[in-house]
N, C-alpha and C positions, 0 to 999 in steps of 0.2 A: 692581439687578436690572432688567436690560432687559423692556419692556413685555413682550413677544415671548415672554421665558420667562414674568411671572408670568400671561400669558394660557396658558400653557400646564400652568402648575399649578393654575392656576383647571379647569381643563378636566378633571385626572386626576383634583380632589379632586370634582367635581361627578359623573365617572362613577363613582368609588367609594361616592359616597354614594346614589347610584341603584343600585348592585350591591347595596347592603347592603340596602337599602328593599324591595330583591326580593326576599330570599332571610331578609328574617326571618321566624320563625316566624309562623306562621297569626294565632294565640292577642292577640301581640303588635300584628299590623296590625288586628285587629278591636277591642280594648284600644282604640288609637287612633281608630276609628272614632267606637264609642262616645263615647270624650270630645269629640271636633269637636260630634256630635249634643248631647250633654247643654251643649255651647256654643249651638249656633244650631239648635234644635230646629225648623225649618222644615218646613211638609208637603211641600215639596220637595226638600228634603237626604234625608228621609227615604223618598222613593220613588226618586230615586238609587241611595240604598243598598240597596235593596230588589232593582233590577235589577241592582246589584253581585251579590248573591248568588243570582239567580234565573237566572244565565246558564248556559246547560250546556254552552256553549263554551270554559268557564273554571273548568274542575272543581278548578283551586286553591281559587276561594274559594265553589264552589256550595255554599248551605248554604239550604234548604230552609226552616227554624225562623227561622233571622235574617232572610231576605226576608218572612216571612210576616209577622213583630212589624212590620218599618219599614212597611211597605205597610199594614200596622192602622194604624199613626201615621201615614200619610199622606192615610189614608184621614176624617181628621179635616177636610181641604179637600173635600167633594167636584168642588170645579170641575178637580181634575187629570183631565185625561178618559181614563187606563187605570187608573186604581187599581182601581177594581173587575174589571174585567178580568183584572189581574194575580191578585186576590185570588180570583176563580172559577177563574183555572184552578190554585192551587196547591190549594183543597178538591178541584176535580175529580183532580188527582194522586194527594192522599189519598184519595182513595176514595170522600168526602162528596158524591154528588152532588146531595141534596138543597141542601145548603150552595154547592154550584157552580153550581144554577141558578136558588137565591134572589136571588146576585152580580150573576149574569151581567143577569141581569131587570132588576135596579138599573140595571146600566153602558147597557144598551140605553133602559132609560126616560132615562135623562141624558141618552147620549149621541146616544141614533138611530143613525142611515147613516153618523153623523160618526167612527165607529171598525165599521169593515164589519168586519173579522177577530173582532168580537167575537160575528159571528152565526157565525162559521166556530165558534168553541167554544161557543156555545151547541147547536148542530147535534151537537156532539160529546159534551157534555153530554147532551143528550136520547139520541143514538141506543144511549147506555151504559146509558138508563133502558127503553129497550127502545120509545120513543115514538121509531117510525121515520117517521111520514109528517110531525110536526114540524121531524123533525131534518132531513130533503130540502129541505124547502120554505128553511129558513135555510143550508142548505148553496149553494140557488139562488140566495137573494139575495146572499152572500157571491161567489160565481165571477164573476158579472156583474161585478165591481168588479179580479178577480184571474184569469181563465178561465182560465189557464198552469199556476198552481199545479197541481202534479201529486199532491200530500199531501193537497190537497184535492179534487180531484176523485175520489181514492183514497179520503179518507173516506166521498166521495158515494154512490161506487159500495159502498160498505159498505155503509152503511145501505139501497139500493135494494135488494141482494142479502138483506140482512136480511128485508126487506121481499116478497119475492121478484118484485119488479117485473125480471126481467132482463133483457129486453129495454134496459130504460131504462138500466140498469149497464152494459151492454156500449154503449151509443150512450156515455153518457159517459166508458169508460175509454177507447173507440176516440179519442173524443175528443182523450184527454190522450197517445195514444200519437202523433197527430199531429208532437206537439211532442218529447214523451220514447221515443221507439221504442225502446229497451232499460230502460225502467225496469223491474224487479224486479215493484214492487209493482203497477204499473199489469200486467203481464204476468200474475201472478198473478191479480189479479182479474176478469179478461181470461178467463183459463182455466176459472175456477168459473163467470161467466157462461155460459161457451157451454157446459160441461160440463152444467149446469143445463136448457139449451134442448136437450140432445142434440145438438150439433155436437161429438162428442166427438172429429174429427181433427184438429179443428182447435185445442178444447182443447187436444189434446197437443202441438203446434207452440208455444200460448201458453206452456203450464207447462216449454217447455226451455226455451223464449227464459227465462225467467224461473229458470229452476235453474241455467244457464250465465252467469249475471248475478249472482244471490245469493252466489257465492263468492268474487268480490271486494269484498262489502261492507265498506268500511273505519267505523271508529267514527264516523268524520263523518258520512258517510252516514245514517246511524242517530240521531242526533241531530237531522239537519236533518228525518227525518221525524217525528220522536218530541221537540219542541223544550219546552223544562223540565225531560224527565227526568232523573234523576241520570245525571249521565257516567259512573258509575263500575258503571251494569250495564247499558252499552251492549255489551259483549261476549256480557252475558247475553241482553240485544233480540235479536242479531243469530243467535245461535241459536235462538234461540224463531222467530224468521223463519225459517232455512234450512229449520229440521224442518217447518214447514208446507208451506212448498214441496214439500219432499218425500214429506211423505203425501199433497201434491194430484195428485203426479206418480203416485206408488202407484196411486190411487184412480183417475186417468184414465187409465191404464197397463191397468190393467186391463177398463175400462172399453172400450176401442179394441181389445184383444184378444178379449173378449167379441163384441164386434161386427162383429170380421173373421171369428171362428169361424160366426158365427152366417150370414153370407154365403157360405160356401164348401159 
């Protein structure tokens, strides 16, 4: 056998054996998992696999319960500097937001400024507890480090709007539309701001830019703003967004007609 062919049945049997590795069952690759860990039980093997399954870009193997145990067992090092992090924001998913800002408290006492994204969900943690002028001030320190981020400046602008600071919302979604001039969400919140200040024509210019945008949201889209959540009800995000949109369009719709009647 010439080198030439068995370099080239080395090559068919190596792609078969990477087709096969791909296409086994779930059940069986996490099987395997498991037994490497129960071999080299490292708090670093262990937050590996942790972000193995916490990725939502990978809705093969997103599984929620399995990242949350390895990231427990990871979390047995604390010098890895996002274990807690990871572990605040999958409480904060659950819904535990007490648990998500006990985490978070931790990861920031550890870590400080040396993981800034961690004040971004701390920011996101509080403004879910209804503690809006916390959650601003950690949304600030986080942009300084990130100012582009448009998810986040979009949070920001949340909680401002929460808070009914609009003016401030609108300076920073204007901000982000800088950079994003059609984004959906930044549009969106764009709209409520100035609707809120009674600039309602100009609301209505923001909430079409933003309903004429929302209809091609694809699931990526949705993910990148909404990052850990289960992939598999990003279909369901994505309408839970359009329908807002669309009452906000309603709502300043009406609002703009009111106000032309009211002139004539």
């Amino acid at each position: 056998m010439t080198r030439l062919l068995a370099g080239k049945i080395l090559a068919v049997v190596l792609l078969l054996a990477i087709g096969a590795w791909l296409f086994l069952p779930r059940v069986i690759v996490d099987a395997y998992e498991d037994l490497r860990y129960a071999i080299d039980p490292t708090p670093v093997r262990a937050f590996n696999l942790g972000e193995k399954y916490f990725n939502a870009i990978d809705p093969q193997n997103y599984d929620i319960a399995r990242a949350e145990y390895f990231f427990n067992e990871a979390a047995k090092d604390q010098s890895l500097p996002y274990v807690n992090h990871e572990l605040a924001r999958i409480a904060f998913l659950k819904g535990d937001f007490d648990l998500a800002l006990s985490r978070i408290n931790l990861q920031i006492s550890l870590q400080g400024t040396s993981t800034p994204n961690s004040y971004y969900i701390r920011g996101l943690i509080q403004g879910f507890r209804g503690e809006y002028e916390a959650s601003a001030r950690d949304y600030e320190i986080y942009l300084r480090t990130d100012p582009r981020n448009w998810a986040a400046i979009n949070d920001y602008a949340w909680v401002l709007l929460k808070d009914r600071r609009y003016k401030e919302a609108l300076i920073a979604v204007d901000w982000g539309l800088i950079y994003w001039p059609e984004n959906p969400w930044l549009n969106n919140s764009r709209a409520t701001a100035l609707f809120e200040l009674g600039r309602v024509e100009e609301a209505l210019d923001a909430v079409q830019v933003a309903s004429g945008k929302v209809a091609n949201l694809s699931n990526m889209d949705w993910l990148t703003a909404y990052p850990g959540n289960d992939p598999l009800i990003a279909p369901e995000g994505i309408m839970a967004f359009k329908t807002a949109v669309e009452e906000n369009m309603h709502t300043i719709s009406v609002a703009v007609e009111n106000a032309r009647q009211d002139v004539r």
